[in-house]
Steps between C-alpha positions, in 0.01 A plus 500: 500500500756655704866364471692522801885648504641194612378222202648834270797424676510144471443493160786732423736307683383180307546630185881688642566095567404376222682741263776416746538152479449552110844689505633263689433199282594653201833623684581133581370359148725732328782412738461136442491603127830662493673258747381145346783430283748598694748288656666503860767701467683164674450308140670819318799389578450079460777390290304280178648212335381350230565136435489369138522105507546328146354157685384374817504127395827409644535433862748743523361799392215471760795517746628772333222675539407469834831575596498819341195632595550400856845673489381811365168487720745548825717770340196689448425451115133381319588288252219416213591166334375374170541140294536524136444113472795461185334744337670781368198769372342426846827636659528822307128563606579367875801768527269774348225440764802487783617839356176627551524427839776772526762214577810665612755201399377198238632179594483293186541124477463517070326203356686551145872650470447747224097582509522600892704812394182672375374485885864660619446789206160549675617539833808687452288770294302541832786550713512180677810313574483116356694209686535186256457183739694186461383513131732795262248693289697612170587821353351678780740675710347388862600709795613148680504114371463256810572147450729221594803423325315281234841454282656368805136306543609284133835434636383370831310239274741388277779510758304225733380297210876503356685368854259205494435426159855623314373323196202396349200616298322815658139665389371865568172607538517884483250745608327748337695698220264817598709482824862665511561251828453245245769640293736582795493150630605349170813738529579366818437112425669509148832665671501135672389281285679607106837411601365150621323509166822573287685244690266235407383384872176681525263434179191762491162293382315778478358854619145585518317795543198533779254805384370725831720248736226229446613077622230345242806569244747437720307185523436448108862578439663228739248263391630542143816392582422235675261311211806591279681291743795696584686413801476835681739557803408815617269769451532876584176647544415869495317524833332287714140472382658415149702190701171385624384421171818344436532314755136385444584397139781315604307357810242298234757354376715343799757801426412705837832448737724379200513832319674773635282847543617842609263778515447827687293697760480281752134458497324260798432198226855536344668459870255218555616342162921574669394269818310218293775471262340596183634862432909537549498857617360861472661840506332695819435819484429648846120689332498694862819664446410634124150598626594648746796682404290641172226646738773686705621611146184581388429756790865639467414548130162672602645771786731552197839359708795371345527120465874485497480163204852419406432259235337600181384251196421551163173485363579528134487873528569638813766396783211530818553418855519170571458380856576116534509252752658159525331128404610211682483133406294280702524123554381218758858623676420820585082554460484503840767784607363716179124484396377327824744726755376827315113432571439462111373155517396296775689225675196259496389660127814402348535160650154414460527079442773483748420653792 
C-alpha cells in the first residue's frame, strides 16, 4: 500500500503538536507549582495585629473589639483576634498561634496579672512589639500600657458616694484579684474613703472578692449581708456587671432604689439601671477613644515610629509607657450630654420604660 507525502506530513505535524502542547502544560504546571504560595506582593506589606482578649463576656469588651478592629481595618492593618474565655493556659496557646501568624505588634488584654507575662516573653523573643490594653500585665516590660486612669476611676466612686452619703455603712464588692485594675481602683477609692473611716463617719461592712469579674458572687456576697441584717448604705461595686448582681440581690429583697450603688463602664443595662433609679452612678469610659487610640498606637508601634508617651507606670519591675486617658462620672444629670451625646448608647436604649 502506497502512503502518500501528504498523510507523512500530517502525521508529523500531529505528533510536533502534541509534543508541543506537552511542553506547554508542563511549563504552566510547574509555574503554578512555584507561584501557589505566594502572596500579592500588595499583602507583603499589610500591617498584622494580633488581638489577645482575656474575655468577651462583658458588654464592653465586644465594643472594644469592634472598635479596634474597625479602626485598624481603615488605617490599613489585619487584625486576628482571639478569646481566652478566663482562661489563662488557653491564652499562652492563643498568643503562640497569633505569633505564628507573623503578628507584627501583640495587643494583649491579659486574663491573669502575673501568668500573662509568659505570652509577652514569647512575643518579645520573636521580635514583636506588645501593647498591654486597659489591663497592666506584670513584670513584663511592655513597649506601651493603654488604659484609663483607673486610680482616678476608685476616686470618682468614693468621691460621689461620699457628697451624698458623708456617713454611713458602705460595702465593696471587688473584682478579680488576677486583675491589676482591680488593685488600682482600690488605691483610688481607699484615698477617699480611710480618712472618713478614721474619723468615724464612714463604717466599712465588708469587702469581697469577685473571681474572673463574675456578678453570681457579687450576688452571693450582697446577699450575705443582707440575711446578716446589716443596714447597708452604700455599696461600691467593681464594675458594672458585678452591680447587676448587686443590685439584683438587693432587688429580692425590697433594697433596689434604697441602697446606694456606684459602678463603672458605663455598660447599656447599668445606664438603664441610672434612669430607673436603681443604680446611683457609673464611671464612663469613652471605649471608642481607648480603641481607637491603641490601634493608631499599634500601627505606629509596627512601622517602628516613636509614640511620644509621657507618662510611665510601674509594673513591679519595670517603669513602661503608660498612655492614659480620663474617666468621667456619670449620673441622671449629665447621661444625656456624655454617653447618649457621644453615640455610645442610644437615646431610646437608655430610656427604655420612659420614652
Amino acid at each position: 500500500m502506497k502512503v502518500k507525502l501528504r498523510d507523512v506530513i500530517l502525521v508529523l505535524l500531529t505528533l510536533i503538536l502534541i509534543v508541543l502542547l506537552v511542553l506547554l502544560g508542563n511549563r504552566i504546571y510547574k509555574y503554578y507549582e512555584t507561584n501557589k504560595y505566594v502572596d500579592d506582593t500588595s499583602d507583603k506589606n499589610v500591617i498584622k495585629i494580633g488581638f489577645s482578649l482575656g474575655t468577651l463576656k462583658e458588654e464592653r469588651w465586644v465594643k472594644d473589639r469592634d472598635i479596634f478592629m474597625a479602626k485598624a481595618k481603615e488605617l490599613g492593618a489585619e487584625v486576628f483576634v482571639q478569646n481566652a474565655n478566663n482562661d489563662d493556659e488557653d491564652q499562652i496557646k492563643q498568643v503562640k498561634y497569633l505569633l505564628d501568624k507573623k503578628i507584627d505588634v501583640l495587643v494583649i488584654v491579659p486574663n491573669d496579672l502575673k501568668k500573662a507575662s509568659a505570652a509577652v516573653e514569647m512575643a518579645k523573643k520573636a521580635g514583636v512589639k506588645v501593647i498591654s490594653y486597659d489591663r497592666l500585665v506584670l513584670n513584663s516590660n511592655v513597649d506601651l500600657y493603654i488604659s484609663f486612669d483607673n486610680v482616678k476611676v476608685g476616686k470618682l466612686m468614693a468621691e460621689y458616694l461620699i457628697k451624698r452619703y458623708p456617713k454611713g455603712n458602705y460595702l465593696i464588692i471587688n473584682g478579680a484579684t488576677n486583675d491589676n485594675n482591680t488593685k488600682m481602683l482600690k488605691e483610688g477609692y481607699d484615698s477617699v474613703l480611710l480618712p472618713k473611716v478614721k474619723s468615724g463617719d464612714i463604717h466599712i461592712l465588708g469587702e469581697e472578692w469577685c473571681p474572673n469579674w463574675m456578678s453570681e458572687y457579687a450576688f452571693q456576697s450582697t446577699e450575705k449581708y443582707i440575711q446578716e441584717n446589716y443596714k447597708i448604705d452604700a455599696i461600691i461595686a467593681g464594675d458594672d456587671g458585678l452591680a447587676n448582681g448587686i443590685i439584683e440581690a438587693l432587688s429580692e429583697h425590697r433594697l433596689a432604689g434604697k441602697v446606694a450603688v456606684v459602678a463603672q463602664d458605663a455598660d447599656l443595662a447599668a445606664c438603664q439601671r441610672i434612669i430607673e433609679g436603681t443604680q446611683l452612678m457609673t464611671i464612663y469610659k469613652p471605649i471608642d477613644k481607648l480603641a481607637g487610640d491603641a490601634a493608631k498606637l499599634a500601627v505606629k508601634l509596627a512601622k517602628g515610629e516613636k509614640l511620644n508617651v509621657g507618662n510611665t507606670i510601674y509594673d513591679g519591675k519595670y517603669n513602661v509607657p503608660y498612655y492614659k486617658l480620663e474617666p468621667i462620672a456619670v449620673d441622671k444629670t449629665n447621661i444625656d450630654d456624655t454617653v447618649i451625646k457621644d453615640g455610645f448608647h442610644s437615646r431610646d436604649d437608655v430610656y427604655r420604660y420612659t420614652n
